[in-house]
MOPAC internal coordinates of N, CA, C and O (Angstrom, degrees):
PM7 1SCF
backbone

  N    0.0000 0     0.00 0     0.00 0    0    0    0
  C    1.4313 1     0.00 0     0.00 0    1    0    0
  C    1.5302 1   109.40 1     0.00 0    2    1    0
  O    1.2310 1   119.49 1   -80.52 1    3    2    1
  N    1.3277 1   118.57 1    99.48 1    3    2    1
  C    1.8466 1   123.44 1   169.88 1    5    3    2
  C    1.4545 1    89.61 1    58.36 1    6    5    3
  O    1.2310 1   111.80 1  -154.77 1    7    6    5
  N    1.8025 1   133.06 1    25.23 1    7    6    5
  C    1.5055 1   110.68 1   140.23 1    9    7    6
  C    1.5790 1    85.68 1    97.68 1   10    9    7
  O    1.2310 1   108.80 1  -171.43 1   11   10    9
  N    1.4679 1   138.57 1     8.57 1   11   10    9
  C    1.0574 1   159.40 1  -163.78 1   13   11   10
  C    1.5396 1   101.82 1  -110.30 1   14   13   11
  O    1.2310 1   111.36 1   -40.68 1   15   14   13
  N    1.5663 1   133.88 1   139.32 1   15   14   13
  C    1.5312 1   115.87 1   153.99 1   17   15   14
  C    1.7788 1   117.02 1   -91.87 1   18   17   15
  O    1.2310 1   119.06 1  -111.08 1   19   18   17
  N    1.1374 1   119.39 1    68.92 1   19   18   17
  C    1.1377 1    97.07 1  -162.50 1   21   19   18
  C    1.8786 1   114.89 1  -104.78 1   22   21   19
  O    1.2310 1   116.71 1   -27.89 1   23   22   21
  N    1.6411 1   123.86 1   152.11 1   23   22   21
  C    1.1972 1    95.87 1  -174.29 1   25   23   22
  C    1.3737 1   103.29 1  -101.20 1   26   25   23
  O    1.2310 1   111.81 1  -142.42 1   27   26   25
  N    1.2845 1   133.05 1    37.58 1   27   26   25
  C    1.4819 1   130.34 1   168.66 1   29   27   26
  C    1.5244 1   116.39 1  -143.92 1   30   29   27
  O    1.2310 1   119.06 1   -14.93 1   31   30   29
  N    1.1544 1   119.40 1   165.07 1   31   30   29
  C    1.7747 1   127.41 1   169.58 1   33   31   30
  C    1.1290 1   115.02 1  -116.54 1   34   33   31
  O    1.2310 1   114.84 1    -2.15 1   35   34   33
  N    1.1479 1   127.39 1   177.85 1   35   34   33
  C    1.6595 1   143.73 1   171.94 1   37   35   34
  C    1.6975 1    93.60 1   -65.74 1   38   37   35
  O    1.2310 1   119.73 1   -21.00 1   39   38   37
  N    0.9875 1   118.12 1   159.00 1   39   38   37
  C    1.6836 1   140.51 1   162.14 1   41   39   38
  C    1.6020 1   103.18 1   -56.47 1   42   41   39
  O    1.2310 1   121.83 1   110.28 1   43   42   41
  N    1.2336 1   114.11 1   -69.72 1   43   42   41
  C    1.7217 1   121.02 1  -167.26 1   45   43   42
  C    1.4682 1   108.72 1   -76.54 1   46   45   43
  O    1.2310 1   119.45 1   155.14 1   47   46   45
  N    1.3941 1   118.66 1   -24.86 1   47   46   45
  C    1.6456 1   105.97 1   168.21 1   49   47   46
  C    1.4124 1   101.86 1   -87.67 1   50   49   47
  O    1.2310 1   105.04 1   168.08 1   51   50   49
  N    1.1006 1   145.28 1   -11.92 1   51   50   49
  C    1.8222 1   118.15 1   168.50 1   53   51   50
  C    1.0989 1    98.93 1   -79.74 1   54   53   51
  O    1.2310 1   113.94 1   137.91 1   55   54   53
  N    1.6515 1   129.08 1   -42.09 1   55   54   53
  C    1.5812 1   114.84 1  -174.48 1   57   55   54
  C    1.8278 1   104.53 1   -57.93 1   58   57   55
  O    1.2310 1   119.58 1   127.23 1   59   58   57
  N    0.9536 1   118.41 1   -52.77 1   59   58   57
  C    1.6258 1   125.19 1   176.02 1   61   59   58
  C    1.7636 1   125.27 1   -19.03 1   62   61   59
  O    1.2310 1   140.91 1   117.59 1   63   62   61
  N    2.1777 1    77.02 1   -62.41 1   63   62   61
  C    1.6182 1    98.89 1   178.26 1   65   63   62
  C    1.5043 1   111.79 1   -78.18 1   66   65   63
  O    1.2310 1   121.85 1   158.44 1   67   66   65
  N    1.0884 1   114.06 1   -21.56 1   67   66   65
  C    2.0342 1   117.23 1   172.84 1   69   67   66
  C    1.3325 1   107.84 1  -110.54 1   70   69   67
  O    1.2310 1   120.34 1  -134.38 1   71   70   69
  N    1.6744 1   116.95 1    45.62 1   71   70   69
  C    1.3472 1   132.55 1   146.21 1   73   71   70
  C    1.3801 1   113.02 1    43.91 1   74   73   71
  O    1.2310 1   113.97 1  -160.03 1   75   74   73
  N    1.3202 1   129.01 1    19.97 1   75   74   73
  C    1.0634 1   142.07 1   126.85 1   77   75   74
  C    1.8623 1   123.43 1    24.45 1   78   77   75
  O    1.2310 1   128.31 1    91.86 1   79   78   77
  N    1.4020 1   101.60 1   -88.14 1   79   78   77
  C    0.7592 1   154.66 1   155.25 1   81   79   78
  C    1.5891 1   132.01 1  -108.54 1   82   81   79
  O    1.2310 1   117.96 1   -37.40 1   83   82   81
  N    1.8570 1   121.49 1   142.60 1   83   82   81
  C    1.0213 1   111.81 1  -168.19 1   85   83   82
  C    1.6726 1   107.44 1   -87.94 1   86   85   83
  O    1.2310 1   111.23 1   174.67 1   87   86   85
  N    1.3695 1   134.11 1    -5.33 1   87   86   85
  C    1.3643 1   124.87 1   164.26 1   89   87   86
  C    1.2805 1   119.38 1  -122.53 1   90   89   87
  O    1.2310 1   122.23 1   -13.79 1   91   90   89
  N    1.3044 1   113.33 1   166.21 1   91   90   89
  C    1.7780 1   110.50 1  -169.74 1   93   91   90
  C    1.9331 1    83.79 1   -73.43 1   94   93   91
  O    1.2310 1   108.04 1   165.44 1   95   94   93
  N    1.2300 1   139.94 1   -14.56 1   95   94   93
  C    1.7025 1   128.79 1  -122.59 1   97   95   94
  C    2.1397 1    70.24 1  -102.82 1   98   97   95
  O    1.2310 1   127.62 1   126.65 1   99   98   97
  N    1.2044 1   102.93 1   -53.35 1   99   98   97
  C    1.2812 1   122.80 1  -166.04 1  101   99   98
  C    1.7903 1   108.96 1   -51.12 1  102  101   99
  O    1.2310 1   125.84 1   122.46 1  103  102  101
  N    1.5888 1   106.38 1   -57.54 1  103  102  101
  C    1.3810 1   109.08 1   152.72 1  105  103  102
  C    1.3381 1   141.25 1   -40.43 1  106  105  103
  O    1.2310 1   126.52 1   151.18 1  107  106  105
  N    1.3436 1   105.08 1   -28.82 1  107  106  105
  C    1.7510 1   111.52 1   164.62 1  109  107  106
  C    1.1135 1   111.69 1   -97.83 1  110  109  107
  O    1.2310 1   119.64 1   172.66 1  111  110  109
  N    1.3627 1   118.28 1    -7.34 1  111  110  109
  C    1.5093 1   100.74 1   173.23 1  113  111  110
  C    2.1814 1   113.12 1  -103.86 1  114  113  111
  O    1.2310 1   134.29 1  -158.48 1  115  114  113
  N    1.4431 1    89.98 1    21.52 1  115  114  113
  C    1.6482 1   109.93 1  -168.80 1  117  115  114
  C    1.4709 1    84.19 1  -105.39 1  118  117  115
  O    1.2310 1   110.10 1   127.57 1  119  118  117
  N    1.2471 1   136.20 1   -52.43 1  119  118  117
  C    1.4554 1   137.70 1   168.22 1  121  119  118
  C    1.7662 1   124.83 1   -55.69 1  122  121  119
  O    1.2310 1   120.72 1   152.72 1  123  122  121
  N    1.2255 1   116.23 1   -27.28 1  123  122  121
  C    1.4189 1   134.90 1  -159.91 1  125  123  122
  C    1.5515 1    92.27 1  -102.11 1  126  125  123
  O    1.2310 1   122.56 1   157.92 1  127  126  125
  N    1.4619 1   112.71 1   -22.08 1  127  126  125
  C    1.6623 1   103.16 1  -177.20 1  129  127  126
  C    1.6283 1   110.56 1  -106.72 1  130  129  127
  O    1.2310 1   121.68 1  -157.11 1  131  130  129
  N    1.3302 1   114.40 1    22.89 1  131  130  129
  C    1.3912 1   139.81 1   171.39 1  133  131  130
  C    1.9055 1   101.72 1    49.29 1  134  133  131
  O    1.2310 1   132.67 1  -140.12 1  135  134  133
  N    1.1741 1    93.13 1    39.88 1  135  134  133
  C    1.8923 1    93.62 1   157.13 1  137  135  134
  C    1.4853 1   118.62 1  -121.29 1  138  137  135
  O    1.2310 1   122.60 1  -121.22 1  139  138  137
  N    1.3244 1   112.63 1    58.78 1  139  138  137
  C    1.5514 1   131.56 1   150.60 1  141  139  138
  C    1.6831 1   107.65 1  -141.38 1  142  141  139
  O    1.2310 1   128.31 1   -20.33 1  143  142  141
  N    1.1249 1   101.60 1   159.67 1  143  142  141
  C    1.5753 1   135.63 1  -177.40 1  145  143  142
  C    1.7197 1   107.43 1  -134.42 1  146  145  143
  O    1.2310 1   132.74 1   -60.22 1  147  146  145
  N    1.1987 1    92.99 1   119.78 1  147  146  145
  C    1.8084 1   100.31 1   159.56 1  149  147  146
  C    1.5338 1   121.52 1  -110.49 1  150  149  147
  O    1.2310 1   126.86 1   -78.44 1  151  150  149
  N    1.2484 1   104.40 1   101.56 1  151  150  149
  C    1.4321 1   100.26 1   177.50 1  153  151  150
  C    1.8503 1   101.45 1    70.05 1  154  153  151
  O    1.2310 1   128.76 1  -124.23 1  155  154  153
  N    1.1802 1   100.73 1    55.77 1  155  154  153
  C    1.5761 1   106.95 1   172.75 1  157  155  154
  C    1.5227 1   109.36 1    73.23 1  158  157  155
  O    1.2310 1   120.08 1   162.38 1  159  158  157
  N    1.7156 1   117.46 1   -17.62 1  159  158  157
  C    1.1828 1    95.97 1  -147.43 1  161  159  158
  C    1.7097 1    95.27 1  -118.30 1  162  161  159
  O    1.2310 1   125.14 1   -49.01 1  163  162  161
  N    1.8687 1   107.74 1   130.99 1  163  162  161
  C    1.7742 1    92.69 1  -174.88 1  165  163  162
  C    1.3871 1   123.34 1   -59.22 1  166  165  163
  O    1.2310 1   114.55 1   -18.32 1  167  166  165
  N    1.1997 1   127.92 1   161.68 1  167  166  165
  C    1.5968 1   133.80 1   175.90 1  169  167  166
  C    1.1435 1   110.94 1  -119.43 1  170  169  167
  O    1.2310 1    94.34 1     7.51 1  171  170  169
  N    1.0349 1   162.12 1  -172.49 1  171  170  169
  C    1.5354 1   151.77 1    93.27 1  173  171  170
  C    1.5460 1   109.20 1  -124.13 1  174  173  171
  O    1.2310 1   117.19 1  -112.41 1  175  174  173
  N    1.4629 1   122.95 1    67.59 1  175  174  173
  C    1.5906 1   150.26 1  -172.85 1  177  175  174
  C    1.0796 1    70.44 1  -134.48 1  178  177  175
  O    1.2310 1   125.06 1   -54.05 1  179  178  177
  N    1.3218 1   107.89 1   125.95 1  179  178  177
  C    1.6255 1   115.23 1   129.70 1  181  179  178
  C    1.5514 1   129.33 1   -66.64 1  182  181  179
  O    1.2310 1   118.67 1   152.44 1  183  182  181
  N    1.6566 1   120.13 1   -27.56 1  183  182  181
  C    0.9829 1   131.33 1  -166.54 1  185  183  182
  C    1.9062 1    97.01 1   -99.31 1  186  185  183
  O    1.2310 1   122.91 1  -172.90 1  187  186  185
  N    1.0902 1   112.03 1     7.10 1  187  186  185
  C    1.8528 1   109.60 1   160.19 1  189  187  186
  C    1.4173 1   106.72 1   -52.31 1  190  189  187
  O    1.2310 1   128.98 1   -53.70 1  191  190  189
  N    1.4603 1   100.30 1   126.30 1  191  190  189
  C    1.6726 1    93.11 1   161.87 1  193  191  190
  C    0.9928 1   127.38 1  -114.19 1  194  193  191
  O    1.2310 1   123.14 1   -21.60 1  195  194  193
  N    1.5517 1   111.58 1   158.40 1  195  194  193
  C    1.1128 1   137.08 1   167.50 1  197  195  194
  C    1.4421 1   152.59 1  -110.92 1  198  197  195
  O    1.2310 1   118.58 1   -24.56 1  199  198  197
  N    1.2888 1   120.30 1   155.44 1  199  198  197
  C    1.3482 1    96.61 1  -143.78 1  201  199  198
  C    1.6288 1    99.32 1  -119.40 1  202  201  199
  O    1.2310 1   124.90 1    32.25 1  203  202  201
  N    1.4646 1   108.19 1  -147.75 1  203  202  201
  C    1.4877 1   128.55 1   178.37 1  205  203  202
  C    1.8316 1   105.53 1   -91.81 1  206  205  203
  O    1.2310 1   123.90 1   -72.28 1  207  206  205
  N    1.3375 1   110.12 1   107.72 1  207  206  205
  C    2.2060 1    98.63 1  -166.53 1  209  207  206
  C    1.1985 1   115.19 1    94.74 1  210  209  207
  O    1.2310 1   123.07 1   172.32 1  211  210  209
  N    1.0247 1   111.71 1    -7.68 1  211  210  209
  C    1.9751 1   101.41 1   170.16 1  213  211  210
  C    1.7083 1   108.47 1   -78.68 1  214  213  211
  O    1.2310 1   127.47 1   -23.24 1  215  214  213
  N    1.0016 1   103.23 1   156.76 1  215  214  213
  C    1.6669 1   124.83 1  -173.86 1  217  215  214
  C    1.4885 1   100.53 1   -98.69 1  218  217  215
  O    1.2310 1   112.78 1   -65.19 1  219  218  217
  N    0.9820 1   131.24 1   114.81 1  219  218  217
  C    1.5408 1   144.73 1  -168.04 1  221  219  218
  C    1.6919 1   103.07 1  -117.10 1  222  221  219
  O    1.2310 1   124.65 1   -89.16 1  223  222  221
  N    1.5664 1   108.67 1    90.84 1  223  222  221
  C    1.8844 1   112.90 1   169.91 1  225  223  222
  C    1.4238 1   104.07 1   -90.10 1  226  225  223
  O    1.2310 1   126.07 1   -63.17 1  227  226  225
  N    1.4846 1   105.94 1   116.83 1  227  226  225
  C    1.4239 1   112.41 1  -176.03 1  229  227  226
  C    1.8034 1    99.63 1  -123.07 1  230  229  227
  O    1.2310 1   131.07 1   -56.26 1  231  230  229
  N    1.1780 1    96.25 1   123.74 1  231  230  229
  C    1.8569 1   110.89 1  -168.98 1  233  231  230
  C    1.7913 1    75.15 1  -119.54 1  234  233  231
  O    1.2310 1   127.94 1   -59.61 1  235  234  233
  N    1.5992 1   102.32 1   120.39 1  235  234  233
  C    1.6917 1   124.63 1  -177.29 1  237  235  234
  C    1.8386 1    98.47 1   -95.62 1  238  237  235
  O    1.2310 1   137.00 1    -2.69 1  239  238  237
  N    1.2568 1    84.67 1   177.31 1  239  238  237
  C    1.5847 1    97.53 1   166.41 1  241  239  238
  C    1.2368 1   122.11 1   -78.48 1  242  241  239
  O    1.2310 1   115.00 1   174.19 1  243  242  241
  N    1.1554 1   127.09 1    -5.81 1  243  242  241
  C    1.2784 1   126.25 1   178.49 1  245  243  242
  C    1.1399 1   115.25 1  -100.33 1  246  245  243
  O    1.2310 1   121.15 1  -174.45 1  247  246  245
  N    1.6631 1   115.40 1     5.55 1  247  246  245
  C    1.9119 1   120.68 1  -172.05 1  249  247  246
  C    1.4378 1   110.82 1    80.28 1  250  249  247
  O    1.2310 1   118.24 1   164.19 1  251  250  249
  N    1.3897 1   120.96 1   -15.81 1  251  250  249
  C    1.4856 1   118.68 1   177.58 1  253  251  250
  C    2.0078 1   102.81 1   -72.62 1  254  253  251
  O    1.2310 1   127.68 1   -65.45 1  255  254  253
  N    1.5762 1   102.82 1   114.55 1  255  254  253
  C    1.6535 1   117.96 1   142.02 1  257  255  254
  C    1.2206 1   132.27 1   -22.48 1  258  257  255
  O    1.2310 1   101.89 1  -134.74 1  259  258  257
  N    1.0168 1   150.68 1    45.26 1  259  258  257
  C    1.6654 1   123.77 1   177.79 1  261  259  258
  C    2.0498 1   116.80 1   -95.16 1  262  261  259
  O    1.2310 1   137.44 1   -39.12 1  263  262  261
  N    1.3417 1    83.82 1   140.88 1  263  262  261
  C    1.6376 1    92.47 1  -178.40 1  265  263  262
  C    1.5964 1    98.57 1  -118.68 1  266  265  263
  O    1.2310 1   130.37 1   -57.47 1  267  266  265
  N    1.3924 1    97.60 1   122.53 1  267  266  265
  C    1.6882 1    98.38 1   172.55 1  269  267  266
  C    2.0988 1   113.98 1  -138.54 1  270  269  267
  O    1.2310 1   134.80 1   -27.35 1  271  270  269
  N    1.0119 1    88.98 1   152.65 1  271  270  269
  C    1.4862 1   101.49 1  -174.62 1  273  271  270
  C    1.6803 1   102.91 1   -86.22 1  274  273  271
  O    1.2310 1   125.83 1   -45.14 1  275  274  273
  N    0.8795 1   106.41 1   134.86 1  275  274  273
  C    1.8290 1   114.23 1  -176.93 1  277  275  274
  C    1.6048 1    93.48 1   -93.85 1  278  277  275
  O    1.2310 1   124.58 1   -57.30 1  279  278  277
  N    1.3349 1   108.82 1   122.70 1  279  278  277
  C    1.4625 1   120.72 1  -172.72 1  281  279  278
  C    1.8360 1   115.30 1  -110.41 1  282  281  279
  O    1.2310 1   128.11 1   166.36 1  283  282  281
  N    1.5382 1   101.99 1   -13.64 1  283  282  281
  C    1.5761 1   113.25 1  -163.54 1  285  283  282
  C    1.3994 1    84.41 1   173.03 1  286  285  283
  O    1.2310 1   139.16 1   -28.68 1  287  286  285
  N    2.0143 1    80.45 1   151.32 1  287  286  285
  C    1.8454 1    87.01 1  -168.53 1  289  287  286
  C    2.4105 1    71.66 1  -130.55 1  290  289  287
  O    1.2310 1   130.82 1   -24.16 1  291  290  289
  N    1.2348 1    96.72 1   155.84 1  291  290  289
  C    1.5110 1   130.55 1  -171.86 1  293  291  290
  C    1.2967 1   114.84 1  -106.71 1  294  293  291
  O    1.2310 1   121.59 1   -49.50 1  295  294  293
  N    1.6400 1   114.56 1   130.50 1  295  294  293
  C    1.4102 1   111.26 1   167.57 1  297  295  294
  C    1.4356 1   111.21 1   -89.02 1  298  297  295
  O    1.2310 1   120.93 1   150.16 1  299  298  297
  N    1.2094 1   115.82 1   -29.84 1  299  298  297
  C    1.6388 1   117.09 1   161.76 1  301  299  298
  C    1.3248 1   128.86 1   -87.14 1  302  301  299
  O    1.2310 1   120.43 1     8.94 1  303  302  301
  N    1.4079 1   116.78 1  -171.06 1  303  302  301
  C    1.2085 1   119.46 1   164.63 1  305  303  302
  C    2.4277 1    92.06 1  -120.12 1  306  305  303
  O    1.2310 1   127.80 1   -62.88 1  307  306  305
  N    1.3694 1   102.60 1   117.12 1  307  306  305
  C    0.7210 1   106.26 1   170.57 1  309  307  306
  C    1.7740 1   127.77 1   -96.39 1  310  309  307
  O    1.2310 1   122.19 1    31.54 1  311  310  309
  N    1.7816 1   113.42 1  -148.46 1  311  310  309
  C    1.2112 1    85.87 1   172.90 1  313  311  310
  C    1.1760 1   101.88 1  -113.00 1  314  313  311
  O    1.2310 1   114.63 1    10.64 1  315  314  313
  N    1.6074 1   127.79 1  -169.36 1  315  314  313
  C    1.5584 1   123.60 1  -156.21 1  317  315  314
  C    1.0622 1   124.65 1   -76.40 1  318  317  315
  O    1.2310 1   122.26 1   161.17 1  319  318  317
  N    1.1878 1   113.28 1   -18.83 1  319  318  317
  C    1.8145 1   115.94 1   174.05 1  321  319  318
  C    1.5212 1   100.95 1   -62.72 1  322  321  319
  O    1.2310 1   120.76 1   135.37 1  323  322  321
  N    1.5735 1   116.15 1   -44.63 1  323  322  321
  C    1.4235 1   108.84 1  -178.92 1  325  323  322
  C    1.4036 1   124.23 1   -67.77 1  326  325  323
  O    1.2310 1   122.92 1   149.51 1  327  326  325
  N    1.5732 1   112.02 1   -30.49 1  327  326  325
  C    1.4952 1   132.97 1  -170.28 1  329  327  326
  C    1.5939 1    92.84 1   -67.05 1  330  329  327
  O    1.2310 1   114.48 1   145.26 1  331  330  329
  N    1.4181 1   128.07 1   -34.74 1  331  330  329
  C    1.9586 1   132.77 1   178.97 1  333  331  330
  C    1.2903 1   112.63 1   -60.98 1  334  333  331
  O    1.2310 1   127.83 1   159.78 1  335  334  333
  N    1.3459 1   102.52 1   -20.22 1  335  334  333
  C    1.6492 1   115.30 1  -164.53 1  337  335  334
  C    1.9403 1   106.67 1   -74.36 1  338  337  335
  O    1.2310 1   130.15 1   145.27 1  339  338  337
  N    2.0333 1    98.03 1   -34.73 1  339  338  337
  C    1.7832 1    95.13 1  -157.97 1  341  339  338
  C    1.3976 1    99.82 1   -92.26 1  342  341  339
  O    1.2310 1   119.45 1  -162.79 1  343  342  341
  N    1.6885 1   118.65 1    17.21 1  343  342  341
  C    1.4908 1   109.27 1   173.76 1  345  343  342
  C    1.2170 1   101.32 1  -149.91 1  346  345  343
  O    1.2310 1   116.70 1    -0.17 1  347  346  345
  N    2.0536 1   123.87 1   179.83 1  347  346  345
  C    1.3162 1   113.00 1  -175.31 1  349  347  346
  C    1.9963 1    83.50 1  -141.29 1  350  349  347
  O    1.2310 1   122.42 1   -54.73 1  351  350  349
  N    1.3911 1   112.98 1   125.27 1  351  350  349
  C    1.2491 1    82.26 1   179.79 1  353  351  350
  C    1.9264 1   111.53 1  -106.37 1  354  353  351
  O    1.2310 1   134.74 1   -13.18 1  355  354  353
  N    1.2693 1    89.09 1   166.82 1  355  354  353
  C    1.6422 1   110.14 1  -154.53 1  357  355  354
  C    1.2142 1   106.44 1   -80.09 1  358  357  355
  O    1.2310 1   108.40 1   -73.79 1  359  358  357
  N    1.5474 1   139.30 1   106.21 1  359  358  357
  C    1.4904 1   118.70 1   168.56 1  361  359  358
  C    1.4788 1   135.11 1   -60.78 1  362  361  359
  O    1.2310 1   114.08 1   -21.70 1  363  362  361
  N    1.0723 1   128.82 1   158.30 1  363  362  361
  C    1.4846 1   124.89 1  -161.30 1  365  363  362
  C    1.5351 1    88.27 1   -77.20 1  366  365  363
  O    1.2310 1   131.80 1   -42.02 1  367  366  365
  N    1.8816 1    94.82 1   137.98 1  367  366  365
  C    1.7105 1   100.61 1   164.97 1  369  367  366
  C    1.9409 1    90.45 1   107.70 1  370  369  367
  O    1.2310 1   132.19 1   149.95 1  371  370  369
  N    1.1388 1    94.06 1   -30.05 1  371  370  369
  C    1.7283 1    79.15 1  -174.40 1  373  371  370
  C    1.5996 1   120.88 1   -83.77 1  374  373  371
  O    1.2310 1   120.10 1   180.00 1  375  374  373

């Protein structure tokens, strides 16, 4: 990561890089409006990190739920087949 060893990212650049959302600007402001949870627990930092196994509850603008497992964290923002790759998402009930 930027030549860094690190084992975590910012909150709004994994949402960014797992297309999330279409801007990093939009992603911090998805964190700042306190509809994410890390690991159960709310954030509204964009700069919370996250890691490799955290449980990511992302309540969108549209009212749609999604819970996803962070599987790989990205130095880019690639394209979406790759962006499927850094999470697994969770079906409801599990």
């Amino acid at each position: 990561m930027s030549g860094e060893d690190r084992d975590w990212q910012r909150l709004d650049k994994f949402l960014w890089h797992a297309r999330v959302m279409r801007q990093r600007a939009d992603c911090a402001r998805l964190a700042q409006g306190g509809l994410l949870r890390i690991n159960r627990q709310p954030t509204d930092k964009p700069h919370a990190k996250v890691r490799i196994g955290d449980i990511l509850t992302v309540a969108t603008l549209s009212g749609e739920i999604r819970v996803m497992e962070v599987l790989a964290l990205a130095d880019r923002r690639g394209p979406a087949e790759v962006a499927r790759t850094l999470y697994r998402l969770i079906p409801e009930g599990e």
